[in-house]
N, C-alpha and C positions, 0 to 999 in steps of 0.2 A: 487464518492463524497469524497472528502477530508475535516478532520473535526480536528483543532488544539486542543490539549488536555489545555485547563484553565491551570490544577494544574500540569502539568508533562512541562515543556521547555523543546524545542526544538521535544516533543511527537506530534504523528499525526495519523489521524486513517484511513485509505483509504477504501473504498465500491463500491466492483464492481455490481454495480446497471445495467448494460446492457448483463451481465453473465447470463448461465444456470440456476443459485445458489445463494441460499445471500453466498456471501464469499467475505470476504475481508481480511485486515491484518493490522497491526500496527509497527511502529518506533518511536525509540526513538535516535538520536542523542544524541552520548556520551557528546558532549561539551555543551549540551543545546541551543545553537543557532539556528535560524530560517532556514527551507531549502528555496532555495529559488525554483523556477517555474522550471527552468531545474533540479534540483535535485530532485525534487517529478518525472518527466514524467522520467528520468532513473528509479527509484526505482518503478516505475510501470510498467514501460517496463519488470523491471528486473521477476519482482513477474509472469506479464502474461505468459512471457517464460517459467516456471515453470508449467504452465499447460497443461493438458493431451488432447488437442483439442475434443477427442474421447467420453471422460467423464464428462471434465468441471472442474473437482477437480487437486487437485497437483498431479505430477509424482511422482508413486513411486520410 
């Protein structure tokens, strides 16, 4: 689930709701600008690569 921050531009909150775990993570876009559809599914991609298939949480 991807959830835009109101009060932060160009913030976003992403919730991996089909994981082990509640875990998600958040961005904020230096410039404040809007991401758009392919710049959220990179930065998702990016995040799930980061985890531990084994565990479900981040690599250490």
């Amino acid at each position: 689930m991807i959830r835009k921050r109101a009060e932060t531009p160009g913030g976003y909150d992403f919730d991996w709701l089909s994981g082990p775990h509640d875990y998600g993570f958040g961005i904020t876009r230096a410039d404040g600008c809007a991401m758009t559809l392919p710049e959220m599914e990179k930065t998702i991609r990016n995040f799930l690569s980061e985890i531990d298939p084994a565990t479900g949480y981040l690599k250490e």
